[in-house]
N, C-alpha and C positions, 0 to 999 in steps of 0.2 A: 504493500500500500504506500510507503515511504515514495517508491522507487516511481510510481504510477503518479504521485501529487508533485514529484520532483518533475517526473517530463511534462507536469500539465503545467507549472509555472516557470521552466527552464528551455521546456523545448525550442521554443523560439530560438533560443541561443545557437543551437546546432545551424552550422548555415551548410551543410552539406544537400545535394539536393534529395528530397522525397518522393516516395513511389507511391502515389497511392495503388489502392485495390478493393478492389470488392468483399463484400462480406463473408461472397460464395467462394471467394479464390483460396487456395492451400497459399502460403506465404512460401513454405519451402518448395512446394512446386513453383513458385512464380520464379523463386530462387535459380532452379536447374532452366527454369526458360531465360533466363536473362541470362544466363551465362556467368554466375557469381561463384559457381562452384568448382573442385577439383574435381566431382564427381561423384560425392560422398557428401548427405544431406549436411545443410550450415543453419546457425540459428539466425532465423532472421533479426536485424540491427533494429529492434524499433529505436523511439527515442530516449526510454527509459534503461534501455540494455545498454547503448552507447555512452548514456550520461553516468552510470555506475559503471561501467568499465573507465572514464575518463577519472573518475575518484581513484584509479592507483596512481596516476603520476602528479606530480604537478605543477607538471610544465602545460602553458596556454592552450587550449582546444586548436585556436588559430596559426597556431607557430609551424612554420613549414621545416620537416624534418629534411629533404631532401627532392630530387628529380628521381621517380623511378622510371628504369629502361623498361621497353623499346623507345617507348614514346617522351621520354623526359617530364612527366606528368608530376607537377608538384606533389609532393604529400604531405597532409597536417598530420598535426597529433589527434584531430578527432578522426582522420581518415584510417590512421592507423588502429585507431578506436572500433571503426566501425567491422575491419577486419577480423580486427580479436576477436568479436563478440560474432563472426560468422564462422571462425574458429573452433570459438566454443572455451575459449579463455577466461581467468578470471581475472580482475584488476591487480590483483598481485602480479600479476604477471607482468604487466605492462611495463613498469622497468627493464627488465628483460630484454623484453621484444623490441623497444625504442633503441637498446645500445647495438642486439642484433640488425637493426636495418639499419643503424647508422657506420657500422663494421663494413654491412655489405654493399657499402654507398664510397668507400674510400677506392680510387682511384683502382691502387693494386689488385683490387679484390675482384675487378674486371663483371660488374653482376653481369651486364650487355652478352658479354661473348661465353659465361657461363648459363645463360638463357638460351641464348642462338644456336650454339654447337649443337653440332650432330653428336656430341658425345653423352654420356650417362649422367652427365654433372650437374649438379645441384649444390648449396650452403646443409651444408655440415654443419649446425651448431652442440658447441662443449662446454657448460658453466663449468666455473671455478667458482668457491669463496662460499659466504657465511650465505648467500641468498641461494644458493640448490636447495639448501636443507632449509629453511626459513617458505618458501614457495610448495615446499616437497617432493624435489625433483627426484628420479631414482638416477642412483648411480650402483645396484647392487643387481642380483638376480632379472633377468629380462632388460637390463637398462637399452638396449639397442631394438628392443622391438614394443611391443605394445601394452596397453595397462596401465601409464601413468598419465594426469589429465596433464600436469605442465607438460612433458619431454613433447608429449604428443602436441598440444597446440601451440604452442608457439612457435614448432618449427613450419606447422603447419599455418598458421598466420602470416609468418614470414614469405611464404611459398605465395598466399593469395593477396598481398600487397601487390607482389608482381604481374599475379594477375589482375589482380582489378583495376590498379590505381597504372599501373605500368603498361597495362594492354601486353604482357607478353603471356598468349593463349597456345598451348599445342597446336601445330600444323600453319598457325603464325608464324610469330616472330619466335616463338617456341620450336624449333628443327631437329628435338633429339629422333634419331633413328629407331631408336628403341625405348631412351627412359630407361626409368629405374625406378620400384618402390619408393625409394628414398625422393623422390621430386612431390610426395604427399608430405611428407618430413624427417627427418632425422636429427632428430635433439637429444641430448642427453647432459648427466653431471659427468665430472671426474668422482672419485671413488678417494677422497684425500683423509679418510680413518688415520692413515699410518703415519705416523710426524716425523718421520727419518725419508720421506718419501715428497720428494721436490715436486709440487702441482705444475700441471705446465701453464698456470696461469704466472705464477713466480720464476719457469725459466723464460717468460718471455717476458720479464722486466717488470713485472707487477709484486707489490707487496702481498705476503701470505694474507694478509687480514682482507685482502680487496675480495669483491667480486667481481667477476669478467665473462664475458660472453669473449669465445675466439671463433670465427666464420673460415670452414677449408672448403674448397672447392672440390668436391669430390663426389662420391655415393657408395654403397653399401651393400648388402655386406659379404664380403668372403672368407671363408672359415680356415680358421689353420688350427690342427689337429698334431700334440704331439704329444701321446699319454705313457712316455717310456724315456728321453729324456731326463737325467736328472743331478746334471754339469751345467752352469752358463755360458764356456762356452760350444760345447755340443747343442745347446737349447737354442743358441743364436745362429750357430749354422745350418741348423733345423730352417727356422721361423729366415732366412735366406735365401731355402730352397722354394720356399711361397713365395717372396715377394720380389725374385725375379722375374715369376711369371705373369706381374700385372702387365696387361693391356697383352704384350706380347714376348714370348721368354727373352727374345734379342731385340727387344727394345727397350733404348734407356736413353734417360737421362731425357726424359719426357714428361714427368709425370712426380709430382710429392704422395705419400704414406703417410695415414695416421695406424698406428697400430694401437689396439685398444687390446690392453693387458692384462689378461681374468688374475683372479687370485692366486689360483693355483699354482700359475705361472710365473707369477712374482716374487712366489715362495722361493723358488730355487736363486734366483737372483740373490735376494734379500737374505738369504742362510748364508749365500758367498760373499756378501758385503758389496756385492755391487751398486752403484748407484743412476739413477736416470741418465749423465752423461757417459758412464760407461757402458749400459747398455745401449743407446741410442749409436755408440764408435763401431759397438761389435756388429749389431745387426747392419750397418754401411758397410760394413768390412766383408761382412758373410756374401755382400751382394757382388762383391769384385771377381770378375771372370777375365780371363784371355780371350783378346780382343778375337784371335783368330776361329775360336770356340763360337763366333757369334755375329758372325760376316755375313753380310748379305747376298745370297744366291747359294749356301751351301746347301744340299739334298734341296735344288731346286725351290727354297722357299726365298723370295723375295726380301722379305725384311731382315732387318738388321743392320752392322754398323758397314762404312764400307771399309775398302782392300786396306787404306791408308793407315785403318787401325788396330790392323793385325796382328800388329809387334806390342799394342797398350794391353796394360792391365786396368780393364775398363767397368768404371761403378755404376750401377744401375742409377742411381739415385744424383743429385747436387748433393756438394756436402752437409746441406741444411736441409735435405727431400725428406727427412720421418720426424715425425713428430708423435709421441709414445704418450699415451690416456692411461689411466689405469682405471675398471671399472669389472661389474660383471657379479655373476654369484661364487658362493665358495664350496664349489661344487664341480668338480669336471675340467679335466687340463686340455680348456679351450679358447681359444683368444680370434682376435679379428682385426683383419687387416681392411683398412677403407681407402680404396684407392685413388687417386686424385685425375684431375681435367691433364689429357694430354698436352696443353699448350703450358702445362709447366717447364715445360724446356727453354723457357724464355724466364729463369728464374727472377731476376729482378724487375719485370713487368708483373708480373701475377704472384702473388703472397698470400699467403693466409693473413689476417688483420683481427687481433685481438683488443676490445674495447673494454673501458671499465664500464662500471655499473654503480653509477653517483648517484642516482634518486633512494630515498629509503623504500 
């Protein structure tokens, strides 16, 4: 009743424009005819769902957060407002989600050509810091697939700014060949229990106390499986033998890794006293092949590197292409590799871009 006496003497205030409809119309069907969904029923935005989702932040309804691509179409914070709440988000979230699309608005982060490509790629979002657990995000058992209301909308929020406010629609300006799950969303926490265990919101320059939202251009997910392992480095030249085979085994140096590291897996590190930048050297190391092992036209397959770098010992990765999450249940020596947009072989144009998260 609060929320219903709020949009009758507030509504006005929204200056985004309104739909009406008929008494007889489903609003979620109106929803799937206009084109507002990823194909998965959204709660319609009345005015009272918008004006309580705009109570988590508080920053101006009218404040333009950015241009989203294709179209360079400004976005407010009530616009963003209006997405959450088609989402299916709650106002806690909204911090979140504002530091997320302003990650994925910094130059590096390239959103345009990770919309357009023909490749699988999509924003990856990974909180760090005291607001996963404060929101309730998971970072434990299932964190990579479905069941939790944050992980799930607000990646997915993110996903439908692009399309609604951005205009970039599949078979549009949207080109992937195929897709991927992950273009519905892929959110998750990091998994930071363990206090001997560097979050990668602090090796990327942030204070342990911060929260952060970090945007990777990639998708989801492929399994690495190694239940026999139980040395670091045998574990790393294991989890090696996976991830030179993203996109294609003799191709490299195209492409960044996040590897997201169950518990189980950890354990063995962790007994060795390993730490994040040690593991993160070994598993770059595990990837270095001879060049001539991966020449292109050998048994007739086309890709690969050419003749010239036959004499290299050559790394799949840039020296900064993995980037190690820890998350997952503690259960099962399972972990996951998420592969990133080919056009990272242009490493200093295209980066991952990790934002703080200022608003309470």
């Amino acid at each position: 009743m609060a929320e219903r006496l709020e949009a009758k003497h507030r509504g006005g205030t929204l200056l985004s424009r309104k739909i009406e409809f008929a008494e007889t119309d489903d609003p979620i069907e109106l929803c799937f005819e206009r084109g507002w969904t990823d194909g998965l029923p959204v709660t319609p935005p009345t005015d009272a769902r918008v004006l309580r989702m705009l109570s988590g932040t508080t920053r101006r309804a009218d404040e333009v957060v950015g241009e989203i691509p294709p179209y360079l179409a400004p976005c407010t914070v009530e616009k963003v407002a209006i997405n959450a709440v088609l989402a299916g988000c709650k106002p806690e979230y909204m911090p979140v989600l504002l530091a997320a699309l302003q990650a994925a608005l910094e130059p590096v982060f390239t959103l345009h050509g990770v919309l357009a490509t023909t490749y699988f790629s999509s924003p990856v979002i990974i909180v760090n810091g005291p607001v996963a657990k404060k929101i309730g995000m998971n970072s434990g058992i299932n964190a990579l697939g479905q069941g939790n209301r944050a992980n799930a909308t607000i990646g997915r929020a993110l996903n439908l700014i692009v399309r609604n406010v951005g205009g970039g629609r599949p078979g549009e300006a949207d080109r992937a060949t195929l897709g991927a799950p992950s273009k519905f969303t892929l959110c998750f926490a990091e998994d930071e229990s363990d206090p001997s265990w560097e979050p990668l919101s602090v090796a990327r320059g942030f204070a342990r106390s911060a929260s952060t939202v970090t945007l990777f251009q990639g998708h989801g997910v492929e399994a690495f499986v190694d239940q026999k392992t139980r040395t670091p480095e045998g574990l790393s030249r294991s989890f090696g033998l996976s991830l030179v085979k993203i996109g294609h085994p003799r191709l490299v140096q195209s492409a960044r890794a996040v590897v997201v590291l169950s518990p189980e897996h950890y354990r063995i590190y962790k007994e060795a006293g390993w730490d994040r930048k040690r593991i993160e050297r070994a598993l770059y190391e595990a990837t270095i092949r001879p060049g001539n092992e991966i020449l292109g036209g050998l048994d007739g397959i086309g890709e690969g590197v050419p003749k010239e770098r036959a004499g290299e010992s050559v790394p799949k990765f840039h020296d900064d292409g993995l980037m190690i999450v820890r998350a997952g249940g503690h259960a099962g020596l399972f972990s996951a590799i998420l592969p990133g947009w080919l056009a990272g072989r242009n490493k200093t144009e295209l980066q991952p871009v990790t934002k703080e998260i200022r608003e309470p």
